[in-house]
MMTF fields as JSON, N, C-alpha, C and O atoms, coordinates in Angstrom:
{
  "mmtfVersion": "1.0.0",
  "mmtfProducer": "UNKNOWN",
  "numBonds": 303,
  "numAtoms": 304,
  "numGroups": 76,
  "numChains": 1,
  "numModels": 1,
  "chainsPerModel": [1],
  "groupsPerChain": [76],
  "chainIdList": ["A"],
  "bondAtomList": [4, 2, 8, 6, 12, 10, 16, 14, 20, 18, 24, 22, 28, 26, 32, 30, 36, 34, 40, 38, 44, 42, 48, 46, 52, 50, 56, 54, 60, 58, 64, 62, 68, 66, 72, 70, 76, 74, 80, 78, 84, 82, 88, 86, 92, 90, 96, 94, 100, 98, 104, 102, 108, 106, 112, 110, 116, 114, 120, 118, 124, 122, 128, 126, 132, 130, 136, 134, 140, 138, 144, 142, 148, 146, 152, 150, 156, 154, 160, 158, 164, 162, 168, 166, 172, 170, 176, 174, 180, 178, 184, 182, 188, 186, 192, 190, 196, 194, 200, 198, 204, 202, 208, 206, 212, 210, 216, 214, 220, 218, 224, 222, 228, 226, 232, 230, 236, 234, 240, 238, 244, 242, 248, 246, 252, 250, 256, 254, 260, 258, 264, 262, 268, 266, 272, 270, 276, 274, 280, 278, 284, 282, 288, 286, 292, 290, 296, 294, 300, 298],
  "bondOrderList": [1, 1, 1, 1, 1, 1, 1, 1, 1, 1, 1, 1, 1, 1, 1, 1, 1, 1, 1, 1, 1, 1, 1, 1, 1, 1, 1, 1, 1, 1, 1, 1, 1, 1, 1, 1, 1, 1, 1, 1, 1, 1, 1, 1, 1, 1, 1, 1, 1, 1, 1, 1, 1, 1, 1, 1, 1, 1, 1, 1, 1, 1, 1, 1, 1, 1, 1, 1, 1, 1, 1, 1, 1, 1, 1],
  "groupList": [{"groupName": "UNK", "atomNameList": ["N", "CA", "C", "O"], "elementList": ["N", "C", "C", "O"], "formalChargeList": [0, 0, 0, 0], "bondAtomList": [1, 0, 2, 1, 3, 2], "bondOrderList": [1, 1, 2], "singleLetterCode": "X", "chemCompType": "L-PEPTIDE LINKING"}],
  "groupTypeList": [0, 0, 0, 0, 0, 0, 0, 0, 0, 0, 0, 0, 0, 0, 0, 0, 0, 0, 0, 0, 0, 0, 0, 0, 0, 0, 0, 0, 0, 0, 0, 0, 0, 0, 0, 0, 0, 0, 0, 0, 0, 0, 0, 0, 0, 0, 0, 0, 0, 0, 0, 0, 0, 0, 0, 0, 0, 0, 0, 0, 0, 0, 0, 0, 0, 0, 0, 0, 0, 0, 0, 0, 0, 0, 0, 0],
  "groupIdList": [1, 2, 3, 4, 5, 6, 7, 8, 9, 10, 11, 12, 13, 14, 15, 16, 17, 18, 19, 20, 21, 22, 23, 24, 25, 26, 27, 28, 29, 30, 31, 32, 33, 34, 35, 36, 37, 38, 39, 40, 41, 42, 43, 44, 45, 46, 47, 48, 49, 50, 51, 52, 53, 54, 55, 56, 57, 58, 59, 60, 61, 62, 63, 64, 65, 66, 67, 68, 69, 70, 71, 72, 73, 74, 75, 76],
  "secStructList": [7, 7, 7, 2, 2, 2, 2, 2, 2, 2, 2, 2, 2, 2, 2, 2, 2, 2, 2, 2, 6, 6, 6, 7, 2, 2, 2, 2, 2, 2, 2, 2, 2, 2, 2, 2, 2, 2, 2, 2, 2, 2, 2, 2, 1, 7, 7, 7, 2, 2, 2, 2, 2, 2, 2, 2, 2, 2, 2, 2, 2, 6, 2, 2, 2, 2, 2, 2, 2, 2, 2, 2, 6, 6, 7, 7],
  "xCoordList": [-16.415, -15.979, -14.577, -13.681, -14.238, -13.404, -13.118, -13.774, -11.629, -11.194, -10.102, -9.531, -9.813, -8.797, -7.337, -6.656, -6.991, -5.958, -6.089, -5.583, -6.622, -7.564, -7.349, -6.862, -7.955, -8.079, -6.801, -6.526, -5.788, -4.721, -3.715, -2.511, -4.13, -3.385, -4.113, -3.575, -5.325, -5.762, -5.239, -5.182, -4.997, -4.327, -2.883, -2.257, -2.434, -0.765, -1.005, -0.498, -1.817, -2.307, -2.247, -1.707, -2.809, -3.755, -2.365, -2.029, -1.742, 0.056, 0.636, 1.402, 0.261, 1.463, 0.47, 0.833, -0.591, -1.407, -1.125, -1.293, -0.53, -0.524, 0.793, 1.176, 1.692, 2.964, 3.449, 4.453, 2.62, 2.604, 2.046, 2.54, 0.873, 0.407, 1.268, 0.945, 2.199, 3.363, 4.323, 5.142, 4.398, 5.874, 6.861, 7.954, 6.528, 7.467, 7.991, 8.001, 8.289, 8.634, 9.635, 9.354, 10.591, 10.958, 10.408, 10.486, 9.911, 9.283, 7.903, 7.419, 7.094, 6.257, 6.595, 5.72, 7.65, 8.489, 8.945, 8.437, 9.454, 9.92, 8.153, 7.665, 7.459, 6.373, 5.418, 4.759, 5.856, 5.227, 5.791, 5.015, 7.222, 7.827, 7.096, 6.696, 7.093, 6.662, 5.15, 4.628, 4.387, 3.321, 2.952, 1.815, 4.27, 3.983, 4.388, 3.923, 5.71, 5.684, 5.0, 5.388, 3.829, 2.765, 1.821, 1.027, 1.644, 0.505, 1.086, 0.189, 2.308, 2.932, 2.273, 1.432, 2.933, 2.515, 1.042, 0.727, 0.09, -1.131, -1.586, -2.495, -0.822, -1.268, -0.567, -0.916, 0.071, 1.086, -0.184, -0.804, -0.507, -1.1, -2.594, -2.898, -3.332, -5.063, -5.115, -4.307, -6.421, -6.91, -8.272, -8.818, -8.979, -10.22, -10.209, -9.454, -11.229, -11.667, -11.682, -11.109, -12.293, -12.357, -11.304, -11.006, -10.739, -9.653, -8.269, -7.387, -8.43, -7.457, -7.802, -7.011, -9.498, -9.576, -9.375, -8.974, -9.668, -9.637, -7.82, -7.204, -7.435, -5.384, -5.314, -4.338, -5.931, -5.674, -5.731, -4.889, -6.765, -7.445, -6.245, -5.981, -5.763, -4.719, -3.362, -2.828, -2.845, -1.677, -1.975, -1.042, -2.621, -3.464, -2.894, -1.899, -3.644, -3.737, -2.097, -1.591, -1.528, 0.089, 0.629, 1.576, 0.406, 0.832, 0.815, 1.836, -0.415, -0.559, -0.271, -0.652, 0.141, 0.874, 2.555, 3.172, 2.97, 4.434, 4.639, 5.471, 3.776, 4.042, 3.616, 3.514, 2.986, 2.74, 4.196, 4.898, 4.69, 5.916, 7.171, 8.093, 6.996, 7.935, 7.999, 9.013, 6.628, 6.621, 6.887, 7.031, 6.958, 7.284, 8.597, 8.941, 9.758, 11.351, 11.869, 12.88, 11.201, 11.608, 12.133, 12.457, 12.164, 13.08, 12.83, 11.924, 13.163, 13.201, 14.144, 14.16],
  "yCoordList": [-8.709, -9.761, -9.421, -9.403, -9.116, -8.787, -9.827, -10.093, -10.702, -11.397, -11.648, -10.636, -12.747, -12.139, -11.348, -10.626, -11.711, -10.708, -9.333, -8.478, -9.3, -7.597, -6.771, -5.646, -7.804, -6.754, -6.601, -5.648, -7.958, -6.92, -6.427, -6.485, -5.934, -5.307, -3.73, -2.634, -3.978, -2.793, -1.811, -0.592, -2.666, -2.347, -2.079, -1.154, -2.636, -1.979, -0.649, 0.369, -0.635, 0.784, 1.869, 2.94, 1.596, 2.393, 2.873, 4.057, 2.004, 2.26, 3.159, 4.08, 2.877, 4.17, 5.558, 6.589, 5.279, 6.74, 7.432, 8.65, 6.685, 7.139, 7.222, 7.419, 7.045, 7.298, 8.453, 9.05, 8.878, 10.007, 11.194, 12.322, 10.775, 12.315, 12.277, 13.081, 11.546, 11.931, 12.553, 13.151, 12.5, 12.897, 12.336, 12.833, 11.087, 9.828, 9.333, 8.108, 9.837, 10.13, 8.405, 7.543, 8.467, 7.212, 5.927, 5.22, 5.675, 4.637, 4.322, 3.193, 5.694, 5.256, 4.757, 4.062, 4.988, 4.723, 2.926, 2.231, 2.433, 0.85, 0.441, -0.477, 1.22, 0.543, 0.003, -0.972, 1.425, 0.994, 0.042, -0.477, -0.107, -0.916, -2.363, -2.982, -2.699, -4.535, -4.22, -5.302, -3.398, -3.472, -3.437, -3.556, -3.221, -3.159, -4.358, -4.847, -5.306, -6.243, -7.53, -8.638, -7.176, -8.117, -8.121, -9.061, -6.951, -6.807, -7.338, -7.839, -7.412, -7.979, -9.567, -10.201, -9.917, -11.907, -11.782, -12.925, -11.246, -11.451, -11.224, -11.871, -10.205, -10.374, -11.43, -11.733, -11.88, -13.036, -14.248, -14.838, -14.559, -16.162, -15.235, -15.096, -14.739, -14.362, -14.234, -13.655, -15.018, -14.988, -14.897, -15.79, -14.385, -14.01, -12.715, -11.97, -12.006, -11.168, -10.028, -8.945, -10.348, -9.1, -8.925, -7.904, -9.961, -9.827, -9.02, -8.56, -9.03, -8.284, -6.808, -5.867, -6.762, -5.013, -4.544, -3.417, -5.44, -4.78, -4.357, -3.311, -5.638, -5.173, -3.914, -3.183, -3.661, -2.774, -1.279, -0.404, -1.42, -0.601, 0.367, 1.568, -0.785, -1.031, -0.153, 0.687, -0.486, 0.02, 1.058, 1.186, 1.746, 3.084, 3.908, 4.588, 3.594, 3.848, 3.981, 5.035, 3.068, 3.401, 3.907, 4.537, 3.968, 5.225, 6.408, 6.947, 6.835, 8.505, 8.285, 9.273, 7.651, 7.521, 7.983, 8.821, 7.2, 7.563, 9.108, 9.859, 9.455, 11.163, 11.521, 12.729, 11.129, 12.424, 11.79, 12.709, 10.693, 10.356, 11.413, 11.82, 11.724, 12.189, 13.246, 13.812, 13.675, 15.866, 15.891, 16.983, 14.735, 15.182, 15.553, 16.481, 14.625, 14.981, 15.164, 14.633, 15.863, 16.195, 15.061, 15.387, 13.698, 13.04, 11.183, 10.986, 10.684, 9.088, 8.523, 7.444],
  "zCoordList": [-1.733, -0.833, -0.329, -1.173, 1.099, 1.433, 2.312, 3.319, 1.713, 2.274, 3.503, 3.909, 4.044, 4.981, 4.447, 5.175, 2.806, 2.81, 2.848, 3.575, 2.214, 2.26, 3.322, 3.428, 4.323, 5.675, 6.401, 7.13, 6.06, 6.817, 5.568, 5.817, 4.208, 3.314, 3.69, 3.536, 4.158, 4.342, 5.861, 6.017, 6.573, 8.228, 7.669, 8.186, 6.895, 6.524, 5.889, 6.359, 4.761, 4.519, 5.412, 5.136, 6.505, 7.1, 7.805, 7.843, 8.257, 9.355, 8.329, 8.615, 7.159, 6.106, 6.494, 7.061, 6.096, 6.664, 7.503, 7.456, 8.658, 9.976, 10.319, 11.473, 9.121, 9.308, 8.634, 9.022, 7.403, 7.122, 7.731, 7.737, 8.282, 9.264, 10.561, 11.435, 10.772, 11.651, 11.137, 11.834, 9.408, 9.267, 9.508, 9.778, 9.422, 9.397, 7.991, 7.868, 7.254, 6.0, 5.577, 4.744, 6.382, 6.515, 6.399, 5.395, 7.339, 7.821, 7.267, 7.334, 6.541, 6.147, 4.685, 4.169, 3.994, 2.759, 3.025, 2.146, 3.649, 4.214, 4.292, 3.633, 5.116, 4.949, 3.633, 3.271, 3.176, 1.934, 0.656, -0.146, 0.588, 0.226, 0.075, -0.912, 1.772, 1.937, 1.658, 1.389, 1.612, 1.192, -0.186, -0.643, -0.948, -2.377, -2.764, -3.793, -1.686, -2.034, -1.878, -2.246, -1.223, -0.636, -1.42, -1.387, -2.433, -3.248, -4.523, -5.201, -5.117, -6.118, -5.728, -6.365, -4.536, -4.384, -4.313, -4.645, -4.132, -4.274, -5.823, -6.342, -6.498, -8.027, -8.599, -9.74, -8.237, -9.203, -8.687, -9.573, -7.099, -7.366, -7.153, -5.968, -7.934, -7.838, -9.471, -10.197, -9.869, -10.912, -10.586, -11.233, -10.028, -9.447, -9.833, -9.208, -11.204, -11.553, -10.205, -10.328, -9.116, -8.034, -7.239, -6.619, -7.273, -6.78, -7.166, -6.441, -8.586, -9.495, -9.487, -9.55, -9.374, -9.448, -7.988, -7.697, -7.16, -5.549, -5.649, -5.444, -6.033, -6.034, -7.197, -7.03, -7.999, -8.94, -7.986, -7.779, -7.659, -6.449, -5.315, -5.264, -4.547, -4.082, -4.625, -3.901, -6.098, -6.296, -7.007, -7.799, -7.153, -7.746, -5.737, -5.487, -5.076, -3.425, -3.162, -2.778, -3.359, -2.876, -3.532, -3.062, -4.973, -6.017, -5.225, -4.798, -5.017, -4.269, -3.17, -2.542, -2.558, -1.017, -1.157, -0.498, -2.146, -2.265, -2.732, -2.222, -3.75, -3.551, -2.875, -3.09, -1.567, -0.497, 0.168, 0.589, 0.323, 1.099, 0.504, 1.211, -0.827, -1.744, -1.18, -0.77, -1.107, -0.727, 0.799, 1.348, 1.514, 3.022, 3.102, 3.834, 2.096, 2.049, 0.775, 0.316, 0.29, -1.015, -2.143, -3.285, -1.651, -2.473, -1.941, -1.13, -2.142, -1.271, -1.176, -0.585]
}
């Protein structure tokens, strides 16, 4: 069940994706920031079993985002 947060946690995703295959090293780093802090307020108020693994899901996903952000500038 993919709800409306989902889909635009998933469209912010997708802008870091696309900020990294630019080599936007920056910006996709700020991006990912408010997206980590958007996924924090969704785990703090969700107690919905799928909801917790879809966010689990999620910060597993921006985990390996930030080291490819890492290897674009060596550093953050």
């Amino acid at each position: 069940m993919e709800n409306e947060k989902f889909i635009e946690l998933k469209a912010n995703v997708q802008e870091i994706i696309d900020l990294i295959a630019a080599k936007n090293a920056k910006e996709a780093n700020n991006k990912l920031v408010e997206v980590s802090d958007q996924l924090d307020d969704f785990l703090d108020f969700s107690d919905e079993d799928e909801d917790l693994i879809e966010i689990s899901k999620y910060q597993v996903l921006l985990n390996q985002l930030q080291q490819r952000i890492i290897g674009l500038n060596g550093h953050l």
